[in-house]
N, C-alpha and C positions, 0 to 999 in steps of 0.2 A: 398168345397172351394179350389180354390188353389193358388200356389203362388201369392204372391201382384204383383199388377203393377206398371211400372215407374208412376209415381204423388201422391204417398204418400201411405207408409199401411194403411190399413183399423182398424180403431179403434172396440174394440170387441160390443161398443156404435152402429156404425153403420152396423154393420153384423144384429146385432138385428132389428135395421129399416127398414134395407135390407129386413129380412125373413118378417116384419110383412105385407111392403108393398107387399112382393109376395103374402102374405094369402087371401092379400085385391080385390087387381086383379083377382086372381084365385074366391074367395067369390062370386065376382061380373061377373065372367063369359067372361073375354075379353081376347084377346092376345095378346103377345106384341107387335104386329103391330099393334092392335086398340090402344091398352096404349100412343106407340106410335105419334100414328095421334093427340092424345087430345093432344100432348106437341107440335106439331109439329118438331118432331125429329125421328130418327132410331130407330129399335126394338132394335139396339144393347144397346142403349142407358140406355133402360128400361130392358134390360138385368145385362148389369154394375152396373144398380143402385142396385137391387135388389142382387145382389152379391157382394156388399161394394166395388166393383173393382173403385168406382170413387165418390167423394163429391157428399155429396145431398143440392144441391140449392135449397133453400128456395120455390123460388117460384113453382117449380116443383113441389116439395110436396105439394104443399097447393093444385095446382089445380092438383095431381092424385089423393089426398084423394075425393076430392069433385067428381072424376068421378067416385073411384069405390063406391060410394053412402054416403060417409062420411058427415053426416050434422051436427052435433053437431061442433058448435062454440069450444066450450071448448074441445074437445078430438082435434080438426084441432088445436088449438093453443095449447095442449101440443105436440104431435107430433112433431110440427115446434120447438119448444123450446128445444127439444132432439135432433131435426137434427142438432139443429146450437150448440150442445155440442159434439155433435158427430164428426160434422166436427175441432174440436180443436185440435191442435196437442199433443201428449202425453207430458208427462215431459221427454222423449228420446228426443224429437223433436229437441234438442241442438246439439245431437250428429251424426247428419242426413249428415254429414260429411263425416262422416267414418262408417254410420251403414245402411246397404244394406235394401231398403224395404222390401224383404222376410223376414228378421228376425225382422222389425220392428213389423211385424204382429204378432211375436214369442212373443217381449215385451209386445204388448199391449194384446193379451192372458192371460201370463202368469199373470200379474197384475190385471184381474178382476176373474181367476179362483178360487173354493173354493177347489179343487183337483188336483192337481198337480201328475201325476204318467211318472216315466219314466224307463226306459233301457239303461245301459253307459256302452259298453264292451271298451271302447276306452280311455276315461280320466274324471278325474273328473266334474261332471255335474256343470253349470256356478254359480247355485245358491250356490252352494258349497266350490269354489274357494276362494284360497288365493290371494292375488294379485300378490306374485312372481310365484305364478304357474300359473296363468293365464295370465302376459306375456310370461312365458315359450312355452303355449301351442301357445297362438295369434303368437308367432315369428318363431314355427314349420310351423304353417298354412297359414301364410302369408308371404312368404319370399319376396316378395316384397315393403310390407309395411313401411313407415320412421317408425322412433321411437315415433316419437309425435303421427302419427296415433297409434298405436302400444300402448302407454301409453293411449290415451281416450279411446280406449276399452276396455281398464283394469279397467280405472276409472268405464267404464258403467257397466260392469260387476260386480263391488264389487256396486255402487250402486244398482244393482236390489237387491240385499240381503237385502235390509232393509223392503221389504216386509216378510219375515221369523218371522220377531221379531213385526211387527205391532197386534194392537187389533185383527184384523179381519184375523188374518194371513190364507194363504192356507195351509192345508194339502199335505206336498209333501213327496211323498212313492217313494224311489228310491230303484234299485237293478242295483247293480254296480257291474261288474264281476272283480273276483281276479285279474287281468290283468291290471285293474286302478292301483292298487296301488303294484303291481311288475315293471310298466314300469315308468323309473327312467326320472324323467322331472325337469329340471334344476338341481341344487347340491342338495347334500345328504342332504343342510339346509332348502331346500325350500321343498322337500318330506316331514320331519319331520313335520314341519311347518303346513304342508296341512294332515297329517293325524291329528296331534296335532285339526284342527279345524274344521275335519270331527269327531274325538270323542267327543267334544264340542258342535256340529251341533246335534248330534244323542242323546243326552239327552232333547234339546228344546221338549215341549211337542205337536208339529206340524210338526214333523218332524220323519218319518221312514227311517231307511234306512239297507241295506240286502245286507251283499256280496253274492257272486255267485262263489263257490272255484271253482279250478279243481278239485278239487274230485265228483264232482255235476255228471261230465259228458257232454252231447251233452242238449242243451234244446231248447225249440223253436224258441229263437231271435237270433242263431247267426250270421242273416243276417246283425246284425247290430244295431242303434240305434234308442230308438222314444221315444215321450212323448205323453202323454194324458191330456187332460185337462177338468175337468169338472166345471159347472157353473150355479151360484145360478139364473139365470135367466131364466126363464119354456121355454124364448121363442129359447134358445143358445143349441143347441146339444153339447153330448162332440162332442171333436176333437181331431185327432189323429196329428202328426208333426212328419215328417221323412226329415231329411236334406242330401246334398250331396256338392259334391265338388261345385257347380253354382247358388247352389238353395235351394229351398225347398219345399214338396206337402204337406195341409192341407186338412186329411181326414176329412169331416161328414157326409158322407153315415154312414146309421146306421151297414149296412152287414160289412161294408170296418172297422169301429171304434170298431167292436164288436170282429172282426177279432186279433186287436192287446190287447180286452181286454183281450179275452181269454189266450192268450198267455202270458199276464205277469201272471196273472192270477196261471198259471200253474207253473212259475217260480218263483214268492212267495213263493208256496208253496216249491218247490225245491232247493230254495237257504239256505241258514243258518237263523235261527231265527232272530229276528232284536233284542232281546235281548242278541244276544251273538257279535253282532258289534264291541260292545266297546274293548270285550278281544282280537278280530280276528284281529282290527286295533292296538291295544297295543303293539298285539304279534311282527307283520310287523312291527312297528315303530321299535323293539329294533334291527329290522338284520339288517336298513340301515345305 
């Protein structure tokens, strides 16, 4: 998968339609020039769909299930009944303002994964944020932006948090290098503040999290940052998310995701216990 396209992220709802339609295709033996011809439209078309790069119209789906051999009445009407939920905008959808599709796709990930793992040598991970530190960092990274834009992405930002604390919550395993919480981001009150509710964060029983001192040494990621996500549905690969100054690339080659599991993997193992967090950010909190 990768970066979203101008006309909307792709819901994790319809990545899944996307792959089942490809399996169907594929099943049935056609390509997507023949796929194609049955809609009367471009193989690109049938490309887009099957890689949630574009809405799935209703009618589309009804008549490719029916070509690549789909006869049952009731699997054709649930099918349709998931695309036109698929096709719904998330509850981001408000904030579609000020929040770039490539990371809408980040949202709508992050909200249906049951695993959440990442790597943050640079600042506190979003789900983690305070709101003074996460205008801090939004007004580093966006020097451009008013304050009102500036302010709703804080809001969006402390909103995704309330997935943490829901029934169903994910499992989200961070290892965050010592360098989070040595580089000083807005005043000494707002540092406090944000370890104050990373040691809070780190007792939720869904929640792991691991410094990475410099005493650790050199380790596999310090190319940088990424997340992994993984998901309770058989048909959704993990996926990997590496962002950059413009953008962002979602891996699910299974070689390309297997690549960055290894690697935290490795740095689990080598950063500090996640039961010694509480004392390592304690310690920090008392030199600022």
């Amino acid at each position: 998968m990768k970066d979203a396209r101008p006309g909307g992220a792709p819901t994790v709802l319809r990545v899944v339609l996307g792959k089942r339609l490809r399996d169907l295709r594929e099943s049935a033996g056609l390509s997507y020039e023949q796929s194609g011809r049955a809609l009367d439209v471009t193989h690109a078309t049938i490309r887009r769909m099957e890689k949630a790069e574009v809405g799935l119209k209703v009618p589309y789906v009804e008549k490719l299930l029916r070509t690549y051999g789909v006869t049952d009445e009731q699997e054709i009407d649930g099918f349709v009944s998931l695309a036109r939920e698929a096709n719904r905008p998330g509850w981001w959808h408000h904030f579609r303002d000020v929040l770039p599709d490539w990371f809408s796709a980040f949202v709508s990930l992050e909200g249906e994964a049951s695993v959440i793992r990442a790597y943050e040598p640079h600042y506190v991970p979003g789900l983690l944020q305070t709101a003074g530190y996460a205008r801090a960092v939004l007004r580093a990274g966006m020097p451009h932006a008013t304050e009102a834009e500036l302010e709703r992405l804080a809001v969006l930002r402390v909103e995704r948090q309330a997935l943490l604390t829901r029934e169903d919550a994910p499992l989200l395993w961070i290892v965050m290098d010592e360098t989070v919480l040595r580089r000083p981001i807005g005043s000494p009150e707002v540092m406090r503040e944000q370890i104050d509710q990373l040691i809070e964060a780190s007792e939720l029983p869904r929640v792991r999290l691991q410094i990475m001192p410099f005493s650790a040494g050199p380790h596999p990621a310090m190319y940088g940052s990424f997340h992994i996500f993984r998901f309770p549905l058989p048909e959704l690969p993990d996926i990997a998310y590496s962002e950059s100054l413009v953008g962002a690339v979602y891996f699910d080659q299974r070689d390309d995701v297997s690549t960055f599991l290894e690697a935290l993997d490795r740095m689990c193992a080598q950063a500090a216990p996640a039961h010694t967090t509480r004392a390592l950010l304690g310690g920090i909190r008392k030199e600022i």
